[in-house]
Backbone bond lengths (Angstrom), bond angles and torsions (degrees), N, CA, C in turn:
res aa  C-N    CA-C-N  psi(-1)  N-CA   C-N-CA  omega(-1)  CA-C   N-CA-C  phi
1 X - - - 1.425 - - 1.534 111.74 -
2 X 0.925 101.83 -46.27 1.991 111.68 165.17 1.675 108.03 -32.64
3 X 1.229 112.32 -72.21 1.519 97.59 172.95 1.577 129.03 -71.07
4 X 1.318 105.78 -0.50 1.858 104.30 160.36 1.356 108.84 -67.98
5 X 1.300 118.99 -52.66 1.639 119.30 172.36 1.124 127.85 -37.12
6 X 1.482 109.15 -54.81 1.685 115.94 -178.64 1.359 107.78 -55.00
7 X 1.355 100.93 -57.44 1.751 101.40 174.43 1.558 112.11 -41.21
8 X 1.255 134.76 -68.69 1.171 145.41 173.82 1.335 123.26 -44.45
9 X 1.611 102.03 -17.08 1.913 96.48 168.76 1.309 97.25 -119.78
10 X 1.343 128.73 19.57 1.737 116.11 171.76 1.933 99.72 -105.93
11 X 1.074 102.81 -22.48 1.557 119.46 167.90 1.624 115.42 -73.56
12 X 1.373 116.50 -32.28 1.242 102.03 -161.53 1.790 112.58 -84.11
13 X 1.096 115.17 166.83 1.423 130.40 178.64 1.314 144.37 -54.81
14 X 1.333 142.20 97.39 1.481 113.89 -168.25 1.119 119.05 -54.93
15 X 1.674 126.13 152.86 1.595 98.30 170.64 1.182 126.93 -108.30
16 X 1.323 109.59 25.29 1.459 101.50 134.51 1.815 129.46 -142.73
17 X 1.467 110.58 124.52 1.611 117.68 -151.29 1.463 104.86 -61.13
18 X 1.289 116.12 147.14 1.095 147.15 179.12 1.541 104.33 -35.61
19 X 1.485 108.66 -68.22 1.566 98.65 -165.83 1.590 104.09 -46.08
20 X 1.473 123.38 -47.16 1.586 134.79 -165.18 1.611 93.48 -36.72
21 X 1.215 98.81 -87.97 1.496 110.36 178.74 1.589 129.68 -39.96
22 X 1.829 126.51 -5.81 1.250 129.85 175.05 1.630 89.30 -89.57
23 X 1.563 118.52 -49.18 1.058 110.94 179.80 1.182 134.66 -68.24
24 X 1.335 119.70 -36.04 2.082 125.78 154.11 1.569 93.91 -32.71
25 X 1.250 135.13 -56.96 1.514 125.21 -151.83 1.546 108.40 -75.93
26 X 1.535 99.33 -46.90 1.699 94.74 176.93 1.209 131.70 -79.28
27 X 1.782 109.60 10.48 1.529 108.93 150.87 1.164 118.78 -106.85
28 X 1.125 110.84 8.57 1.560 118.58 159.68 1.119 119.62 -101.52
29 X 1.666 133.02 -4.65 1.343 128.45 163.13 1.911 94.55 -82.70
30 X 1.473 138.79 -41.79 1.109 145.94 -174.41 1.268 112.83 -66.51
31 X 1.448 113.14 -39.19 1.706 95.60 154.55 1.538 129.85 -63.73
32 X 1.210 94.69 -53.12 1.698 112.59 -173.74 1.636 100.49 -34.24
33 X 1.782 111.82 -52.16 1.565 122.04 -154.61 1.577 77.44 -78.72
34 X 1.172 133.28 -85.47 1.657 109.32 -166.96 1.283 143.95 -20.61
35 X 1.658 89.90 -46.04 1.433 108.01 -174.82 1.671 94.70 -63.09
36 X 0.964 139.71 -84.58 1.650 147.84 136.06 1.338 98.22 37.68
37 X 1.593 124.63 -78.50 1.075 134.81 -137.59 1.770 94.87 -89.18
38 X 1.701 106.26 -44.61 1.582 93.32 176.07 1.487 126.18 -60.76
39 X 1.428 121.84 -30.29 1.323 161.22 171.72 1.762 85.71 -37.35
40 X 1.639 99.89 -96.18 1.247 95.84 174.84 1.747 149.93 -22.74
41 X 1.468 85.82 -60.39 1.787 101.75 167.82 0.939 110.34 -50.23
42 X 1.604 134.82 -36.97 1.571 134.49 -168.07 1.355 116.37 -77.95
43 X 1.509 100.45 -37.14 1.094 98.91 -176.57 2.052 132.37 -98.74
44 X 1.577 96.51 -4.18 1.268 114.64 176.96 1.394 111.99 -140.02
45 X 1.774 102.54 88.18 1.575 111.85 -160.15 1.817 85.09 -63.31
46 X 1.599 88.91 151.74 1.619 109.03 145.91 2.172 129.78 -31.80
47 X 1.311 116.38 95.70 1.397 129.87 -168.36 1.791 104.77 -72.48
48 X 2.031 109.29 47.10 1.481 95.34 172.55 1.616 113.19 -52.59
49 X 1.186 113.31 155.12 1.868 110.57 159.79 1.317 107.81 -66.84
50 X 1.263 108.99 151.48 1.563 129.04 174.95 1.957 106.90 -124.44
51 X 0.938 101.29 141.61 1.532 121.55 -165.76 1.388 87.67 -69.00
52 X 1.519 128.35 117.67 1.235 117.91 178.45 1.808 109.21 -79.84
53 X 1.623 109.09 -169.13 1.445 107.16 178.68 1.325 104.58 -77.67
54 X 1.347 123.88 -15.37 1.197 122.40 -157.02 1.972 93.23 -90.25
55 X 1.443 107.84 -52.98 1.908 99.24 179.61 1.476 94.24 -56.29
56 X 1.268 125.60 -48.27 1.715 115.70 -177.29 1.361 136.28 -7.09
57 X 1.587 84.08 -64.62 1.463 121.39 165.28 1.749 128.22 -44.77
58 X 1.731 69.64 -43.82 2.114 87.35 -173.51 0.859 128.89 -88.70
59 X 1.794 115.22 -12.13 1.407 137.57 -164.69 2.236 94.18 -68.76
60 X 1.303 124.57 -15.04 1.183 98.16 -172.58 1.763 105.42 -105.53
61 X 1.166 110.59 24.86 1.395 122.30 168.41 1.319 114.86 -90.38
62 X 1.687 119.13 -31.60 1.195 130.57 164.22 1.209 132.36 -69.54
63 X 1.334 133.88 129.35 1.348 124.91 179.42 1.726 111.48 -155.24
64 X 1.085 102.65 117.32 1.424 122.25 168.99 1.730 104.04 -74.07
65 X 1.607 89.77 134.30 1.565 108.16 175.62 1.492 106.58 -153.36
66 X 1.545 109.19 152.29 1.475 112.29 -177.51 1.113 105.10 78.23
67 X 1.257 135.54 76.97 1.790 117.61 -161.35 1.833 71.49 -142.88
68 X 1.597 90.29 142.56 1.864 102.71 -174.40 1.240 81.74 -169.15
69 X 1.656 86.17 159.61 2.202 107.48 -165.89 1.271 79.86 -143.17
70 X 1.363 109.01 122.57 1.497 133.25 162.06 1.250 113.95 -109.07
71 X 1.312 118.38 172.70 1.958 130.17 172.54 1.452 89.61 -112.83
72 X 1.074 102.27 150.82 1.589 113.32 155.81 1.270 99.29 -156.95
73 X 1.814 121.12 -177.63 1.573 131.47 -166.59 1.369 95.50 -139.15
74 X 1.866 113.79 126.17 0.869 130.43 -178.33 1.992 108.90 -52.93
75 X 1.179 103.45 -179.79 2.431 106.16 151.07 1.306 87.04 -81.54
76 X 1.111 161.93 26.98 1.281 151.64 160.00 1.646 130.35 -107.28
77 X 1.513 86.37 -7.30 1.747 107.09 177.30 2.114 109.45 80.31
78 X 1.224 101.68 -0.88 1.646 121.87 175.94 1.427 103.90 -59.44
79 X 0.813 108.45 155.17 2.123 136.68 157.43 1.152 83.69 -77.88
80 X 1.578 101.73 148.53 1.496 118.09 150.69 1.761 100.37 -177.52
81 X 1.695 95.48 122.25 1.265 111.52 174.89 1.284 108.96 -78.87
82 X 1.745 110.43 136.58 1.516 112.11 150.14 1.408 139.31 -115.39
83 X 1.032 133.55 165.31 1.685 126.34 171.18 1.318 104.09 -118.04
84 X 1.028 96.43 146.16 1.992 102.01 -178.29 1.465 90.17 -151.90
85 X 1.177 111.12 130.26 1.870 135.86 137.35 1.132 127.55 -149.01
86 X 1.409 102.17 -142.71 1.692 104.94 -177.33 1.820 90.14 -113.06
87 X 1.415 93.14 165.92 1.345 104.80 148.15 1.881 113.33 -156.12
88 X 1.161 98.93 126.70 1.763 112.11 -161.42 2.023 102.55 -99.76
89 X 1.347 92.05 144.32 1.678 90.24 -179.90 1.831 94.29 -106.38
90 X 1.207 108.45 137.33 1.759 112.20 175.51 1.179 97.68 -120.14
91 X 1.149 104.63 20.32 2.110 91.94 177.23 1.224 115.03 -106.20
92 X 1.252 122.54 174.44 1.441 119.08 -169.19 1.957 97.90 -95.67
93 X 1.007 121.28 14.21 1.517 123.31 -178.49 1.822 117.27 -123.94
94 X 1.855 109.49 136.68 1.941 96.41 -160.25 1.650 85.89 -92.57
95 X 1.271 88.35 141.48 1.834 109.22 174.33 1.442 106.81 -79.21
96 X 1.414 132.72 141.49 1.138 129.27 165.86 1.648 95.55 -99.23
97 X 0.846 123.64 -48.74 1.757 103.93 -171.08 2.079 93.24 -143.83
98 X 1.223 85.66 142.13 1.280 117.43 158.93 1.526 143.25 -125.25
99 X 1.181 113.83 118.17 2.105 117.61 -150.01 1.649 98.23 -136.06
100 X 1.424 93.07 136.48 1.370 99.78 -163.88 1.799 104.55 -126.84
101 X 1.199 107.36 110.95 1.736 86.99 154.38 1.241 131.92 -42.68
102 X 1.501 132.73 130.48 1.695 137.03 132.86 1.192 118.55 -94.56
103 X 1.149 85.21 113.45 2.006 103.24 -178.15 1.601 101.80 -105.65
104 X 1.537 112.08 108.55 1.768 120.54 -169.36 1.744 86.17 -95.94
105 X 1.181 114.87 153.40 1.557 118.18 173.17 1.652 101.25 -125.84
106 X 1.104 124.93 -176.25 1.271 158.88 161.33 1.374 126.05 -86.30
107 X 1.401 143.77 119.36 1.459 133.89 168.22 1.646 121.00 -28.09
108 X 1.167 116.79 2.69 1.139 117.86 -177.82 1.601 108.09 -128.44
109 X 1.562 114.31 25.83 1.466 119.60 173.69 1.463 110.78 67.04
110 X 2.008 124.63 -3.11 1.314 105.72 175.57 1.470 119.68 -74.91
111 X 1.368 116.04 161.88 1.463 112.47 169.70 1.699 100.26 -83.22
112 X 1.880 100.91 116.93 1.457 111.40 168.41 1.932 120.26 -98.44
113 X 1.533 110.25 0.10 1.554 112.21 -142.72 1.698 81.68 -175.46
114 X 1.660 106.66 105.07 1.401 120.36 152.65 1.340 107.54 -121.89
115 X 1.619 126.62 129.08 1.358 115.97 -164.19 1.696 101.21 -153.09
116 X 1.596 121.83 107.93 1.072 119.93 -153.71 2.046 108.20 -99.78
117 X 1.131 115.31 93.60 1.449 118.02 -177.77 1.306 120.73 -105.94
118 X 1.112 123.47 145.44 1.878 127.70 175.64 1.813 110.64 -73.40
119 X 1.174 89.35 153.06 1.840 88.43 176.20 1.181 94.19 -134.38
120 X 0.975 122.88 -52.18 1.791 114.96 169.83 1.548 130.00 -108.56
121 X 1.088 107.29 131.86 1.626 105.26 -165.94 1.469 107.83 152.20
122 X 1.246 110.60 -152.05 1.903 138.40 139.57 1.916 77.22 36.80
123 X 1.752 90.69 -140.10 1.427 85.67 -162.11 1.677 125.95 -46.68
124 X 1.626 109.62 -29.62 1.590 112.48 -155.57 1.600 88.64 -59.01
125 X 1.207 129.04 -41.34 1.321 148.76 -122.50 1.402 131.37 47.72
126 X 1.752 134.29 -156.32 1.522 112.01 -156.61 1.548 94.53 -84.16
127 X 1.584 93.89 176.82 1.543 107.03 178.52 1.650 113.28 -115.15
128 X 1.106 125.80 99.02 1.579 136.82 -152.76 1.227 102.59 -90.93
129 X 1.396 122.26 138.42 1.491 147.30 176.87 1.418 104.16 -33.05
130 X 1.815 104.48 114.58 1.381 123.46 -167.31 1.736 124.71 62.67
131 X 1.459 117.69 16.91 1.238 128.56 158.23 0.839 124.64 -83.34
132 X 1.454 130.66 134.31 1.980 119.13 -170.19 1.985 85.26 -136.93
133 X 1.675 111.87 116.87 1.191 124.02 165.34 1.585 132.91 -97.56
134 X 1.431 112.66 138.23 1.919 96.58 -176.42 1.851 100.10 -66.05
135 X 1.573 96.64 148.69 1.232 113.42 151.09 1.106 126.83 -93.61
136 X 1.567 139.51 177.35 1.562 157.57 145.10 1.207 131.44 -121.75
137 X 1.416 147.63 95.54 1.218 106.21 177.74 1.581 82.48 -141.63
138 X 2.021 92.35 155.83 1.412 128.90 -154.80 1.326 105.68 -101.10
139 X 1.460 117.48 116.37 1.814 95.20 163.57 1.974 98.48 -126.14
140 X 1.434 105.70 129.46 1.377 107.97 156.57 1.494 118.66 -97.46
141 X 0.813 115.58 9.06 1.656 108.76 -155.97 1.848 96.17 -113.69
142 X 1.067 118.67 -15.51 1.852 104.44 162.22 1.330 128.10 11.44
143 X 1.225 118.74 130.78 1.707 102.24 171.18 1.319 83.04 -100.03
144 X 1.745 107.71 163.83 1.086 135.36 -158.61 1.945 95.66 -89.81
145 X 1.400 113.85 -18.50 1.565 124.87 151.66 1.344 126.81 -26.77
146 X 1.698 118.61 -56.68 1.297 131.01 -143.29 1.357 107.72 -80.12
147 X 1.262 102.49 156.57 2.114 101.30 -167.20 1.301 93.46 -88.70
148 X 1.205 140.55 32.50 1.657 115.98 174.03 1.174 120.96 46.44
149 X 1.479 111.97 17.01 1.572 98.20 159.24 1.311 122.00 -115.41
150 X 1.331 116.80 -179.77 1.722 124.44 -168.31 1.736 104.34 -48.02
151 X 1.130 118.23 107.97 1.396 115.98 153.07 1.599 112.98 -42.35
152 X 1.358 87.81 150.71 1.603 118.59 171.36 1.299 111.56 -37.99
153 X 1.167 153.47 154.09 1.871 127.86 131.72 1.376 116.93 -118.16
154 X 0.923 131.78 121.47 1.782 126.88 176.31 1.708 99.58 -136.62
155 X 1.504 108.24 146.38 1.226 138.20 -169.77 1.217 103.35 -90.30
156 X 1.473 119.47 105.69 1.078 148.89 -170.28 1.482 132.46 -73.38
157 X 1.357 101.50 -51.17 1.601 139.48 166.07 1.442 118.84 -151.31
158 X 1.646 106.89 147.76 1.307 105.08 159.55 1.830 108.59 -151.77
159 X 0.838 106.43 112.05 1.889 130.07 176.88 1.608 109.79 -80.27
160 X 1.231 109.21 123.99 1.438 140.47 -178.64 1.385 113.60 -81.05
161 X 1.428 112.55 124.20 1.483 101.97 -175.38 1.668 86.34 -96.74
């Protein structure tokens, strides 16, 4: 009878099945990582740049001119608005990058579209004392909200080489 048993407990069942228990764990790794992740956010806000006192200062050396909003159509058959001008440095100091808010609104003056891009810098490279370079910048992503008119522009950052 001894070996009927063994048989009977090498046969028998856990009580509770495997899948149960893979899945108890991976909502407990999915909390844990949330919990984690809200944890984090709270406690180590987002490091946007802030226009120091010093670009403050510099922001009236800068000046955008020629500024026009076109449509064009992606290879994808998409809308996609652009802005293109210049933007000229009159200061006696070379900019390594320059980033501008576009703030798109709504017919009803709300802000629908804040979208923070460089015009000078990164690829164009810097913009040197009394140089004025064309810009581009691309937006596909529009809400279907926005009045079609000229976004906002304000100077966001500007970094000193």
């Amino acid at each position: 009878m001894a070996p009927e048993k063994a048989d009977k407990a090498a046969n028998a069942r856990p009580l509770v099945p495997v899948p149960a228990v893979v899945v108890v764990i991976l909502l407990a790794l999915g909390v844990g990582a949330f919990w984690f992740m809200d944890y984090w956010a709270r406690t180590h806000p987002s490091q946007v740049p802030v226009l120091t006192p010093e670009a403050k200062a510099y922001v009236v050396n800068l000046k955008l001119s020629d500024v026009q909003m076109q449509a064009a159509e992606s290879y994808l058959k998409q809308a996609v608005v652009e802005i293109i001008g210049n933007i000229g440095n009159n200061g006696p100091r070379t900019v390594k990058l320059v980033e501008i808010n576009c703030v798109f609104y709504d017919s009803y003056g709300q802000l629908v579209l804040r979208e923070r891009v460089a015009i000078a810098g990164r690829r164009a490279g810097s913009l040197a004392p009394g140089e004025t370079k064309k810009f581009r910048v691309a937006f596909d992503n529009l809400p279907p909200s926005w009045n079609q008119s000229m976004p906002q522009l304000v100077i966001a950052q500007i970094l000193f080489e």
